[in-house]
Structures are given as structure tokens and as C-alpha cells.
N, C-alpha and C positions, 0 to 999 in steps of 0.2 A: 504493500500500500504506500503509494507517494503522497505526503503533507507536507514534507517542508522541502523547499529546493533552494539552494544555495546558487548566488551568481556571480560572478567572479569580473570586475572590471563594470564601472559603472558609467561611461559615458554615452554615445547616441545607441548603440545596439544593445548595450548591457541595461541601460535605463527601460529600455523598451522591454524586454524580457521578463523583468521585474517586473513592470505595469503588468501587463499579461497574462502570468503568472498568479501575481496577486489577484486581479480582479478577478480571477475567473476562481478562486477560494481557497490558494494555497497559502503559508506562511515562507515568506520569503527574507534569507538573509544575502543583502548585496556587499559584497567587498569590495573595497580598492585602496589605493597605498595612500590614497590623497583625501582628506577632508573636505575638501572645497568641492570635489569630485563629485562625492557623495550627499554633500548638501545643496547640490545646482543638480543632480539625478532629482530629489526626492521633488525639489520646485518643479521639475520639467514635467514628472509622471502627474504632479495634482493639475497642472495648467494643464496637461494633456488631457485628462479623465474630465478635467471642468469644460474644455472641449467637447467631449464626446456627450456630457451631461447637457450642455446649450442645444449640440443638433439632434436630442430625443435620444442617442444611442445606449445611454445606458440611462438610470433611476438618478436624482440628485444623489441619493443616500449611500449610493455606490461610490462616489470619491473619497468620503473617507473613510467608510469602512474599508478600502484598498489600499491607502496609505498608511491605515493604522496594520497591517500584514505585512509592511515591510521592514525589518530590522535593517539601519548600517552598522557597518562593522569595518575596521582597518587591519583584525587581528581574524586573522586566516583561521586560528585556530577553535572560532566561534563559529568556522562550518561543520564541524565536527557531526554533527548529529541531523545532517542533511540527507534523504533518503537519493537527491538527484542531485548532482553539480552543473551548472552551462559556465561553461568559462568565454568570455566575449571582451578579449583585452586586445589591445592592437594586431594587426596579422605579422608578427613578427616572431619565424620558428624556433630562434634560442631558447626567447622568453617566452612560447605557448612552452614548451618541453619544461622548462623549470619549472612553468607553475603547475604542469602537472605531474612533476615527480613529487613538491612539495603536499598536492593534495591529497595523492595518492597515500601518501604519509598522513596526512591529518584525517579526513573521513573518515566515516566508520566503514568497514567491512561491509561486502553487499551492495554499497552505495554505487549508483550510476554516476559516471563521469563523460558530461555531453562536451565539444568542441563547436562554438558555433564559425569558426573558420570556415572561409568563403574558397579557398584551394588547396592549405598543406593537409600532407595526407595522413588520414584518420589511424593508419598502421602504425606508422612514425608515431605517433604520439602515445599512442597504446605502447608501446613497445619499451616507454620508459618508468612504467606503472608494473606493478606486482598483479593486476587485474583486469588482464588486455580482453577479455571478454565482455568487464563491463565499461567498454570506451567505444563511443557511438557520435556520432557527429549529427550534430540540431542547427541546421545553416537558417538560421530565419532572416527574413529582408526586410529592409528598412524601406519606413518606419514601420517597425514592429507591429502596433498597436492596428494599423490599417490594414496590411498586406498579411496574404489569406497563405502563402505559401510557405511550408517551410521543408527543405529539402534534407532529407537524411540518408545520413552515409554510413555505410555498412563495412567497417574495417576489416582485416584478413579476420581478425578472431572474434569478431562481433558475435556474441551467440545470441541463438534464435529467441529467449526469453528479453535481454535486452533490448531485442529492435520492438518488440509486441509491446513491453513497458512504454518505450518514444512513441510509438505508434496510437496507443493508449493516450499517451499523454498531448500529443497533436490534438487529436477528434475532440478533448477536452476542451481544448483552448479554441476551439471552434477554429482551427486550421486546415487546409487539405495540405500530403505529404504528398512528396514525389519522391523516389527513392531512388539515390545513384550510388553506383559501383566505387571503391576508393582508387579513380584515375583524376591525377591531375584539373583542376577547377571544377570538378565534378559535371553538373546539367548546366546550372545557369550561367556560372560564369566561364565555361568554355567554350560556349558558342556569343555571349553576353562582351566579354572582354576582346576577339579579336573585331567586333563588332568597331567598338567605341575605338581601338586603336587603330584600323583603316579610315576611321574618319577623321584622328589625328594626323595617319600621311596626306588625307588627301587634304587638309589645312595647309600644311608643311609644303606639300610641291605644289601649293597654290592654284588646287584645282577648283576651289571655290573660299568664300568666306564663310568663318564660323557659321552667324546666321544663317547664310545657305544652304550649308550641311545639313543645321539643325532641322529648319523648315522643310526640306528637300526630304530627311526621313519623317518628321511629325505627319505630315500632309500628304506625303505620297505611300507611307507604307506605315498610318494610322498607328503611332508608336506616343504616349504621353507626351515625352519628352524628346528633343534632339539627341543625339549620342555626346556631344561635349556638354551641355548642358547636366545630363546624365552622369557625366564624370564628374564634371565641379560639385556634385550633389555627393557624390560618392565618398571624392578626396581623389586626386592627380597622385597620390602617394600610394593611396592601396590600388587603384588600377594598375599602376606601374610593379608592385610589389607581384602583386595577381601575376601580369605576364610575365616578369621574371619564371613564377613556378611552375608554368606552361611553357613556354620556353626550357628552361631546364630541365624539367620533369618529363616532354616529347622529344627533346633533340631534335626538335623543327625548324627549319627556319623560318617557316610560316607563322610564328609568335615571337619574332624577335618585334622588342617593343619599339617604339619611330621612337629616331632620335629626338624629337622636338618633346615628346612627354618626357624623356632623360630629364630635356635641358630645364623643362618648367619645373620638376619637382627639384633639381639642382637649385634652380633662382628660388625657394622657395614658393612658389606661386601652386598652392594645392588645390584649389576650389573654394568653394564657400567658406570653407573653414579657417582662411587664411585672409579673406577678403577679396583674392585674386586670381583667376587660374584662366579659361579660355573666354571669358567676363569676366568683369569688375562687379562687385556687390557691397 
């Protein structure tokens, strides 16, 4: 029986997770190293949920009793007693492996331990745990709270009780799953990332302007958003990170990333979050 689920990293994907979670009845404890982190997560999930309360989506009464579900915490060692882990801290593989050699350590025994890593693979990471059967990958897409999908991955030693747990616990959260194989950026974002990076070349050798791009797929092939648009929403950093692990991980050349998203995540220019990336914001 899953109650309490532990989250690990609290900022746009980790916040969301927690909302989710909680409103839908569990007790959740969010971690992260940083205070401030943790105290602009819990502002973001009540403005969001007071959100969903304004457009009829959920009861007033539902904000706080969903905020009052969620513990912060800086000390790792208060997940202890978490039936699920989702770890949703930057996509960078040193630091996913360290945080989950350290969890693996702290959790209790039994405990599921989710990745919501958007490429590195689900094996890898299991593979530095005492408990690679229960290490499962929960990719949910941002923003959380709206978006209906959430893609899971099935490591070399995923056992079959574990995926029926996620699976379980999806249908809960009123999500539909898709379920991919642990190859490289798995469903969405391998066919998602070389997507956005051919309309970085074709920025680059000046086949048209941003705006045109964007428009040219919005309008002609009924997509929300343009592909750079899409990116500066992302972060120009984890796009770039993304096809690195496709690239590396197929030996393709067909995912080598354009040099022009190199050079913007070099200038720092990441997307929204930076203020700057293929728009100013």
C-alpha cells in the first residue's frame, strides 16, 4: 500500500509532482538542499491549486487541505519511511547516481525508487542501488499538474510487481502511461529533441527566422507551440544535455547537437529561465 511518497528536488518538475501527489490524497515529503527552494515550491503549488480552484477544476477546500500533505524537509534522512521515492533534481548523471546511492541507503527496505529523468538510463541508475528491481523511471511532463502523460520506463531489472505499483499509481493520479523500453531519451524525447534541434540548424544556416520556424510548425502541423519556443520553455540546457545522451548513447551522427545551441547554452542564454534564449522575456 502506497501513503507516503517522498520527492526529491523541489523546483518546476519536483514542485509539480508534489502538487499531484498530494492533491490526489497522499502525504508527501519534498526535499532539496536549498531553503528558499523549498519555500518558493510550496508558494508555486498553493498559486497553482488556487489556479485550478478559480477555473472550477478542483473544490476551494482542496488547496489546503493539499498543502497541509506536504512536509519540507533538507535532511534526506526524513524520507526514510516513504513507501515511493520520485527523484526530479536536474538531469545531470553524477548527481542523479549519488542521490541514488545515498537513498538507497536511507529508505526503508521494499521502498520504490522512481527517476523522473527525461533520457539517462533507468539500468544505470538501478545499478548503483542494493534494489535494482525496485528502480522504475516516472518521466512526467511539464507542467505537471496539466499534462495527462506520464511515460515509464522499464529498467533491465524492473520487476513485474514494481511496474503494476507505477502503473497503479499513474491511473491514480488521473494520468494515462505510455510505457518505453530503457533506450536512450526513451518515447518523447527521442523523437521530441531531434525535432527542436533541426529547427535550431535551420535558424543557424539561416533558413528562416525564429518566428518563422515557430509559426511555420504551430500553423502548418497544429503543434501548441513553435519548436524554439518549446525549448526556451524547456531550458536550452537540458535540450542540449538531452542530445548529448542520444548522441552518445546511439553513436549517431544524426543527434549531434547544432553548434548554435552549444554556443547559447555557453553564453548563458537558457530560455525563460535565464531571461534569454531564442526570445527575450
Amino acid at each position: 500500500m502506497i501513503t507516503k511518497i517522498g520527492v526529491l528536488g523541489a523546483g518546476q518538475m519536483g514542485n509539480g509532482i508534489a502538487h499531484v501527489f498530494a492533491q490526489f490524497g497522499h502525504d508527501v515529503v519534498l526535499y532539496d538542499i536549498a531553503e528558499l527552494q523549498l519555500e518558493k515550491a510550496v508558494t508555486t503549488i498553493r498559486q497553482n491549486l488556487e489556479r485550478q480552484a478559480k477555473k472550477g477544476v478542483i473544490p476551494e477546500t482542496v488547496v489546503g487541505e493539499t498543502v497541509a500533505r506536504i512536509k519540507t524537509t533538507k535532511n534526506m534522512a526524513e524520507l526514510a519511511g516513504c513507501d515511493f521515492c520520485v527523484e526530479a533534481v536536474t538531469e545531470n548523471e553524477p548527481l542523479k547516481l549519488e542521490i541514488f546511492r545515498k537513498l538507497d541507503e536511507t529508505v526503508k527496505e521494499g521502498a520504490i525508487l522512481a527517476s523522473n529523468t527525461s533520457s539517462i538510463p533507468i539500468t544505470k541508475i538501478a545499478a548503483v542501488t542494493r534494489r535494482p528491481d525496485k528502480v522504475i523511471g516516472m518521466h512526467f511532463m511539464n507542467p505537471v499538474p496539466v499534462m495527462k502523460l506520464v511515460e515509464v520506463i522499464r529498467g533491465h531489472a524492473t520487476s513485474d510487481a514494481t511496474f503494476a505499483t507505477t502503473a497503479e499509481l499513474v491511473a491514480k493520479l488521473d494520468k494515462e502511461m505510455a510505457v518505453s523500453q530503457d533506450y536512450p531519451g526513451f518515447i518523447v524525447n527521442r523523437i521530441l529533441m531531434p525535432m527542436i534541434n533541426e529547427a535550431v540548424f535551420a535558424l543557424y544556416e539561416g533558413v528562416a527566422s525564429a518566428e518563422d520556424i515557430d509559426k511555420g510548425m504551430k500553423l502548418g502541423t497544429n503543434q501548441p507551440m513553435g519548436p524554439l519556443t518549446l525549448a526556451d520553455f524547456i531550458g536550452l540546457d537540458t535540450c542540449l544535455a538531452i542530445m548529448n545522451v542520444l548522441y552518445d548513447g546511439f553513436k549517431d551522427p544524426k543527434y549531434r547537437p547544432c553548434p548554435f545551441l552549444v554556443k547559447m547554452v555557453n553564453a548563458g542564454h537558457l530560455g525563460r529561465k535565464s531571461g534569454r534564449g531564442f526570445y527575450t522575456y
